[in-house]
C-alpha positions as CSV (number, residue, x, y, z in Angstrom):
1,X,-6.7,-19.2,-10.1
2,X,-3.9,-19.6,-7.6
3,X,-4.5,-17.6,-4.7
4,X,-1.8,-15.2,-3.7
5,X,-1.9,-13.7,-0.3
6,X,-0.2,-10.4,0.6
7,X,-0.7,-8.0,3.7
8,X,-0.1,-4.7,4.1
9,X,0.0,-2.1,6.9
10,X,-2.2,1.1,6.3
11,X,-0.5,4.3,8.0
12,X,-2.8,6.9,9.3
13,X,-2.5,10.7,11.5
14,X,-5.0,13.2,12.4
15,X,-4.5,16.0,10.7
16,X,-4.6,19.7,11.6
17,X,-8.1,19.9,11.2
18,X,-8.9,16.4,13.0
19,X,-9.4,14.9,9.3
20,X,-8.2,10.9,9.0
21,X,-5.5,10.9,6.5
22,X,-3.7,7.8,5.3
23,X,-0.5,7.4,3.6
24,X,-0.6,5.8,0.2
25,X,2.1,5.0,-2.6
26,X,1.3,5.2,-6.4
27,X,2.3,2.1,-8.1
28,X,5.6,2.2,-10.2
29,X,6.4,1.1,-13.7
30,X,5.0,1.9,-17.1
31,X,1.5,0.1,-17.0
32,X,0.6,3.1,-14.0
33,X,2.6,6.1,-15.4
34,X,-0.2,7.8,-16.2
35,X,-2.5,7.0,-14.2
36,X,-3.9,8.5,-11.2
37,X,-7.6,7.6,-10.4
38,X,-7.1,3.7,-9.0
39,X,-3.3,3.5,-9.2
40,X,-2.4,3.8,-6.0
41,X,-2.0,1.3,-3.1
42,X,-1.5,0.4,0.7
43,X,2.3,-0.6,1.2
44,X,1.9,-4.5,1.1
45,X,3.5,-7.0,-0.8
46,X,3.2,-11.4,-1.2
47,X,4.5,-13.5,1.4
48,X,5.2,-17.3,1.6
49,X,3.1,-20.5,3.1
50,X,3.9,-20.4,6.9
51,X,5.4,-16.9,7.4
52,X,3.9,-14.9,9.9
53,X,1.4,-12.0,8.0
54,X,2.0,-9.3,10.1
55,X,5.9,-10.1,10.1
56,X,5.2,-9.9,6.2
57,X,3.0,-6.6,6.6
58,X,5.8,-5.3,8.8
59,X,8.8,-6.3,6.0
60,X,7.0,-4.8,3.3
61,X,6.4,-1.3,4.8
62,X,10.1,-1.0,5.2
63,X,10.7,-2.2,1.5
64,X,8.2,-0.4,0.1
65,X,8.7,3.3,2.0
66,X,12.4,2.5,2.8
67,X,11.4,3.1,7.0
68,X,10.5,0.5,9.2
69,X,6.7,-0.2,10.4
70,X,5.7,2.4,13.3
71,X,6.1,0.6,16.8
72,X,2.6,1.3,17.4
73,X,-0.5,-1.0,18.3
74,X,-2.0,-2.7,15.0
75,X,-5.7,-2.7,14.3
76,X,-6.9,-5.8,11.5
77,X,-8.6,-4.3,9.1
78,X,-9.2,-7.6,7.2
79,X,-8.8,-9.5,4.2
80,X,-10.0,-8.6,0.6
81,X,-9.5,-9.8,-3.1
82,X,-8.6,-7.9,-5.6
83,X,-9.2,-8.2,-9.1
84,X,-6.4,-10.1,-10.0
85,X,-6.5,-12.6,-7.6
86,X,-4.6,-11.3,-4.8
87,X,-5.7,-11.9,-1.2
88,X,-4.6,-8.6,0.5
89,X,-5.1,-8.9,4.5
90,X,-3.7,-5.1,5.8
91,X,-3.6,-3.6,9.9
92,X,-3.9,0.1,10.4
93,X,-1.4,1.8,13.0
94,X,-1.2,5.2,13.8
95,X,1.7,6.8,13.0
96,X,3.6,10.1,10.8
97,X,6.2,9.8,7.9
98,X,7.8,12.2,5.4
99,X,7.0,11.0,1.9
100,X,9.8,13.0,0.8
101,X,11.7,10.3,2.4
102,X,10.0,7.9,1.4
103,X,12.5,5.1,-0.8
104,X,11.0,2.3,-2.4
105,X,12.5,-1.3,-3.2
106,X,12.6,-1.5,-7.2
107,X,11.3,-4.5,-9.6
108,X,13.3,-5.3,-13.2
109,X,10.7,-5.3,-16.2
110,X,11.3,-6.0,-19.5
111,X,10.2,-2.8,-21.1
112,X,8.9,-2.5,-24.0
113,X,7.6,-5.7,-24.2
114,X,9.6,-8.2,-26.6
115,X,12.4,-5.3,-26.4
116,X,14.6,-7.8,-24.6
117,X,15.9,-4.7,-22.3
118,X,14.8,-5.0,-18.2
119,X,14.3,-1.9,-17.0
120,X,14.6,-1.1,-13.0
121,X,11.4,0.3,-11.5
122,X,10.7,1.5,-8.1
123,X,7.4,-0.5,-6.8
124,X,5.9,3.0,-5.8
125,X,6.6,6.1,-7.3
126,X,5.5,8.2,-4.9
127,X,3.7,8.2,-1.8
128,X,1.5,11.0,-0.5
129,X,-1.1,11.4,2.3
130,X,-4.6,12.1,1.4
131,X,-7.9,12.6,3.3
132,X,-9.8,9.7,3.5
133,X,-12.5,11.2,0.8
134,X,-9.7,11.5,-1.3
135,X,-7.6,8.2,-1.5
136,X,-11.3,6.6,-2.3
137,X,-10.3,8.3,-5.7
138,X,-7.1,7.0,-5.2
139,X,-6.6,3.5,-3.9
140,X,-7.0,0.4,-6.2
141,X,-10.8,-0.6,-5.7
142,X,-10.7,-3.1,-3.7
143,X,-8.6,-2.0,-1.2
144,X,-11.1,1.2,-0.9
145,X,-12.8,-1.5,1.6
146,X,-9.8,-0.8,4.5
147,X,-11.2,2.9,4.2
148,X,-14.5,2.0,5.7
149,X,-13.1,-0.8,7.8
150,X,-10.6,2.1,9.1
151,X,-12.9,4.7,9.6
152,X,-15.4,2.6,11.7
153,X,-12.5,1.5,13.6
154,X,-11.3,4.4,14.9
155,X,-14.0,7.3,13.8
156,X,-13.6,10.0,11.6
């Protein structure tokens, strides 16, 4: 299996009551519709051999939320692989964002299958900020590991 690498910058506040929140998108197109539990994800996306990851990280955070990355000191959090096959390496930086302005980039799908009709989809749906506790439920499992990495980081 061909690795594919991808990085990612995770967005977290304080919240009113001192609680570590992070900002997370749902994943868009039909395949996560319905889903909820495990369907959402860090803003990352792939990059290419010899371009700079957080440049990448950085890129993708303005694609995916349609705002550019915070100008704020980044923390690694690491690298993890997902089920698929997908090498995700993500920083953490401080930072506050409206989802309700958040914009995603979109993706063409043929949809249904064998219909021969692409279909434009945002890559996230939504976005929303959730307690860490919560986006546990939330996040794709494998990236529930920048969670922990996170927290020890920084507390909370």
């Amino acid at each position: 299996m061909r690795v594919r690498p991808s990085a990612g910058l995770l967005l977290y506040r304080y919240g009113v009551d001192g609680a570590v929140e992070v900002l997370l998108g749902h994943l868009g197109g039909p395949f996560w519709a319905r889903k909820d539990a495990g369907a959402w994800s860090i803003p990352k996306g792939e990059y290419g051999a010899g371009e700079d990851p957080v440049a990448a990280a950085r890129r993708e955070f303005r694609e995916e939320l349609g705002h550019p990355a915070p100008d704020a000191e980044l923390t690694a959090l690491g690298t993890v692989r997902q089920a698929g096959g997908k090498q995700v390496t993500v920083w953490a930086a401080e930072g506050d964002l409206d989802p309700a302005t958040a914009v995603s980039n979109t993706f063409e799908l043929e949809w249904p299958r064998g219909s021969g009709v692409l279909r434009s989809y945002p890559e996230l749906d939504r976005v929303a900020w959730y307690r860490v506790d919560a986006a546990r439920e939330k996040l794709v499992r494998a990236q529930t590991a920048f969670l922990d990495r996170l927290v020890d980081t920084i507390g909370g």
